[in-house]
Structures are given as structure tokens and as C-alpha cells.
C-alpha positions as CSV (number, residue, x, y, z in Angstrom):
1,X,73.2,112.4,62.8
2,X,70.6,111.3,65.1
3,X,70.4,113.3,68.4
4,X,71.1,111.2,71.1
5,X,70.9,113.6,74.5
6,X,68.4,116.9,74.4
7,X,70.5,119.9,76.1
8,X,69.1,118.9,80.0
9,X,70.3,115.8,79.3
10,X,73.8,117.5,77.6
11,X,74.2,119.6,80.8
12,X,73.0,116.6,83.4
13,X,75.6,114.6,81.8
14,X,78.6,116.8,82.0
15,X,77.8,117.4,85.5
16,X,78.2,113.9,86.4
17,X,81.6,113.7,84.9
18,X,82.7,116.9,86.2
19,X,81.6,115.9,90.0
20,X,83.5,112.8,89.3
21,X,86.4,114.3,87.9
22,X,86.4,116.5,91.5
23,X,85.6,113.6,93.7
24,X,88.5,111.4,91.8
25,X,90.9,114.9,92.3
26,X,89.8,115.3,95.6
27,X,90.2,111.8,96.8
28,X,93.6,111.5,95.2
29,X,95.0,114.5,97.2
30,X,93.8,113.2,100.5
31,X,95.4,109.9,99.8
32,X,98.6,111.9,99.1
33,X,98.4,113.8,102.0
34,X,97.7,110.2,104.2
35,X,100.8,109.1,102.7
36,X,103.4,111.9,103.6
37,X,102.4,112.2,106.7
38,X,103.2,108.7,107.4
39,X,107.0,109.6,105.8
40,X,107.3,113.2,107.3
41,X,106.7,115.7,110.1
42,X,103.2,117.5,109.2
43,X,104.8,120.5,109.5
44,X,107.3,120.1,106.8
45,X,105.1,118.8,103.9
46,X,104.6,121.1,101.5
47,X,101.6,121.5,98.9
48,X,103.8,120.5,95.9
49,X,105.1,117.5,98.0
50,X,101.4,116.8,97.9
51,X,100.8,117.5,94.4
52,X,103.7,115.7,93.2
53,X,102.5,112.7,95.2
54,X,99.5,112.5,93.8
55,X,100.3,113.5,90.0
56,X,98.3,116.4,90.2
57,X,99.2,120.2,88.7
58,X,100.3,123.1,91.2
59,X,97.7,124.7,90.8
60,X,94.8,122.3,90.7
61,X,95.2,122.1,94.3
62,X,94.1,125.7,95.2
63,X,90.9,124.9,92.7
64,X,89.5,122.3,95.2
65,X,91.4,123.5,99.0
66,X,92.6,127.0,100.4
67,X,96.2,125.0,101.7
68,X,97.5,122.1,103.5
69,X,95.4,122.5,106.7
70,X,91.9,123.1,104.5
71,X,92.5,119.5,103.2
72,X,93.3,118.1,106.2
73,X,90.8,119.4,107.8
74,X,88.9,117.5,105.1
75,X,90.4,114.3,105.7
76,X,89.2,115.0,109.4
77,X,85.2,115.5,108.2
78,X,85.1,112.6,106.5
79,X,86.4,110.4,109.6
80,X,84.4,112.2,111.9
81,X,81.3,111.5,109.7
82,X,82.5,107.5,109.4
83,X,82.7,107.5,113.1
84,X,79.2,109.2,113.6
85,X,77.3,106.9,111.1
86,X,78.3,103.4,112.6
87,X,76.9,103.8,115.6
88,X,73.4,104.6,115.1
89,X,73.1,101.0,115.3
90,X,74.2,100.2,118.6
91,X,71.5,101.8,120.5
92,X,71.7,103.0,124.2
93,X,75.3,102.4,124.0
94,X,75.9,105.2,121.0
95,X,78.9,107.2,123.2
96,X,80.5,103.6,124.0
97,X,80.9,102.6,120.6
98,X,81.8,105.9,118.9
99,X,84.7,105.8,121.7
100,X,85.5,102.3,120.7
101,X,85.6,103.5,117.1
102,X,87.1,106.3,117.8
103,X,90.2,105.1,119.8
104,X,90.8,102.0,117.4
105,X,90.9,104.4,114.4
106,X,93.3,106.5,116.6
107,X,95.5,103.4,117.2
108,X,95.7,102.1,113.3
109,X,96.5,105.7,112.6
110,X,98.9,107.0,115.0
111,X,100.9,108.8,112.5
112,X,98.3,110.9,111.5
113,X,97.1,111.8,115.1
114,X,100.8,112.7,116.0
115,X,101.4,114.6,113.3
116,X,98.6,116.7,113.6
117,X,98.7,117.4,117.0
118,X,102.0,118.1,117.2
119,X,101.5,121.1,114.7
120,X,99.3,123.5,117.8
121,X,98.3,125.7,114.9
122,X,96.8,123.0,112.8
123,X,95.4,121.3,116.1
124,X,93.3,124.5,116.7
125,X,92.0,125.0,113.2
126,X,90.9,120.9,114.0
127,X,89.8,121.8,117.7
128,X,87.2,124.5,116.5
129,X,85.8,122.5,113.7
130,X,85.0,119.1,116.2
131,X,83.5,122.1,118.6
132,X,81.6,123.6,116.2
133,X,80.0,119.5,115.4
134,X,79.8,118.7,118.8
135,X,78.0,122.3,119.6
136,X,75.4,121.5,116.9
137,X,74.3,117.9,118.5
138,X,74.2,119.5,122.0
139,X,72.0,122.6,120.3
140,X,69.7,119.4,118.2
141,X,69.2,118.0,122.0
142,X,68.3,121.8,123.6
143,X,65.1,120.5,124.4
144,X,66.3,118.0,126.7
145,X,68.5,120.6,128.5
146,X,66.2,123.8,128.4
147,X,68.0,125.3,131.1
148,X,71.5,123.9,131.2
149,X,73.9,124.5,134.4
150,X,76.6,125.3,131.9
151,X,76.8,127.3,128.0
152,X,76.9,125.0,125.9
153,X,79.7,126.2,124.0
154,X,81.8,125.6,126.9
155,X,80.7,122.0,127.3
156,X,81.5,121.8,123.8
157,X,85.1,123.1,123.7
158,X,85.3,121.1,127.1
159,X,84.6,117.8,125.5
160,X,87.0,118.1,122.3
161,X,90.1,119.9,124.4
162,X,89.7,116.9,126.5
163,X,89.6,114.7,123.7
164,X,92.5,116.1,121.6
165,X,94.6,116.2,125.3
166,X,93.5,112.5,125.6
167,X,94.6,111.3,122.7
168,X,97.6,112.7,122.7
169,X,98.6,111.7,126.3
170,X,97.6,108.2,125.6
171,X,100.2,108.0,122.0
172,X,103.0,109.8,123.6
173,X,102.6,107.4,126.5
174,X,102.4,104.2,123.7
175,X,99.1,103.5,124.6
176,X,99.1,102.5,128.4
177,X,95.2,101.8,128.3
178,X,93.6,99.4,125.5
179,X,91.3,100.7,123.3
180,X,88.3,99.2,125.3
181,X,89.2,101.3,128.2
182,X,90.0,104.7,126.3
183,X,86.6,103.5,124.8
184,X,85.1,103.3,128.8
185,X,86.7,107.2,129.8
186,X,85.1,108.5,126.4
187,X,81.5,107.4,127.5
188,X,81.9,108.1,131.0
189,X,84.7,110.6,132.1
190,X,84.0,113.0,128.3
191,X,80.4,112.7,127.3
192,X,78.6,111.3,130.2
193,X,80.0,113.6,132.9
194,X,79.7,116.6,130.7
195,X,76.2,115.9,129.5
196,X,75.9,115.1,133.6
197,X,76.5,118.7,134.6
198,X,74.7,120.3,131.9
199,X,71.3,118.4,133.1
200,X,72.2,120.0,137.2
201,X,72.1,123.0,138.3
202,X,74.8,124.5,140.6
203,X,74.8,123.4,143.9
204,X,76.3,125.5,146.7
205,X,79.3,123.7,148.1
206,X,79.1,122.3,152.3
């Protein structure tokens, strides 16, 4: 029989299927996981609930996540990076329209946000990974800031406590501001404040 694929090729190829074979796993897990938190308190769901949802084996799961809150956490990377890519094409107004992306994908998931911050230890597991992104673009703009008034570590876990606190005041209160507005105290009150004192020094108060 003629050979069809040399061995690089033989290995290149069973790669390919393999990645997709953990990307199709992967995805079907987080679409699980989407689904039951719609039907249930996050708390409550368990990883077989999940596996079961999305026809997968037991103990598949713990080949591709640690637990519940590693997948999640997931889920949470790839919105964050959805939210981050769009608006590299708005320009100066980059803040205004990650908040406007930000609080719209809050409101057409509102189940999600609940359930997740609803569960504090979940919501600091989530807290410490958006500081630890938000810490790396303050760190990629140093330069700018050579000497900032505050660490920026702090500003960091300023500006995603705020957030989380944010979000969660404005769904428990059934959103009393629109999503333009929420968009507004994101660009201003959050980021532009924060990245305000960071540029000052102290100044004694009169």
C-alpha cells in the first residue's frame, strides 16, 4: 500500500485531532456549566451534574479542569478576552466601550453574574484572576507612570473589588442605571479616577 503521510506528517495529524477532540471536550463542559447555572444555585451544582449535562465521563472532567471553579474560571477568561479584543477599535474611547460591553454582557447574563458572586469563595478565586489581568496592563503602561502615587497592585485590586461590588449592587437592585450609564461610571468613576491618582502624587490636605 502506497504511503500516504511520512511520520511528521503521522504525528502533525494526530495532533490536530487530538487538540480538537480537547477543544470540542472543553467547549462542551463550559456550555454545560452555562446551562445549570441558569437552572440552579452555583453552589449546588456538582461536577457530575456537569458531566451528565454534557454526556461526558466522570472522570474526563478532571483530565481537562482541577473542579467546578477551575472551569468557571475558564468560562471567565474567555469573556474577559472577548471584552478586551472589541475594543481596540474604538480608539480614545477604549474604557467607554469595554464598559458598555462589559455591562450589556452583564445584563444578557444575569444568571451567571449572580451566581457567581453569590458563592464569596468562588468570587475571590474570580477577583484575583481579573487583578492579576488588570495588574499586567497597568505594569505594560509603567512607563507612563514611572513613579505612581499609589502600588499598583492596590489600584489593581481597587478597580476589580469595585467592579465585582458594582455589579452586584446594580443586579440586586434590578438594574436601576442603563447600561450606558454603568458604561459612563466604568470609564470615569473605575478606570479614569484610578489611573487619575496613580499619575499624582500625594498632596498634603488644607
Amino acid at each position: 500500500m502506497k504511503q500516504i503521510f511520512n511520520n511528521d506528517s503521522k504525528g502533525e495529524l494526530f495532533m490536530a485531532t487530538t487538540d480538537r477532540r480537547i477543544r470540542r471536550t472543553r467547549r462542551l463542559l463550559e456550555a454545560a456549566l452555562l446551562d445549570l447555572v441558569d437552572e440552579q444555585p452555583y453552589p449546588s451544582i456538582t461536577i457530575r451534574d456537569i458531566t451528565d449535562r454534557a454526556d461526558i465521563g466522570y472522570a474526563t472532567f478532571f483530565r481537562h479542569y482541577d473542579g467546578k471553579d477551575d472551569l468557571m474560571l475558564q468560562i471567565f477568561s474567555h469573556i474577559v478576552q472577548d471584552l478586551e479584543d472589541w475594543p481596540e477599535r474604538a480608539g480614545g474611547s477604549f474604557f467607554a466601550e469595554e464598559g458598555q460591553r462589559l455591562f450589556q454582557h452583564v445584563a444578557d447574563n444575569a444568571a451567571l453574574y449572580r451566581a457567581v458572586l453569590d458563592s464569596l469563595a468562588f468570587r475571590r478565586k474570580l477577583q484575583a484572576l481579573l487583578a492579576t489581568l488588570v495588574q499586567s496592563h497597568l505594569d505594560s503602561h509603567a512607563n507612563e507612570v514611572p513613579q505612581p502615587a499609589i502600588p499598583l497592585d492596590v489600584a489593581a485590586q481597587h478597580i476589580i473589588s469595585s467592579l465585582l461590588g458594582l455589579i452586584d449592587w446594580w443586579l440586586a437592585n434590578e438594574r436601576p442605571y442603563s447600561v450606558n450609564e454603568m458604561a459612563q461610571v466604568y470609564d470615569r468613576l473605575l478606570i479614569g479616577a484610578t489611573w487619575h491618582a496613580l499619575r499624582h502624587e500625594n498632596e498634603p490636605h488644607s
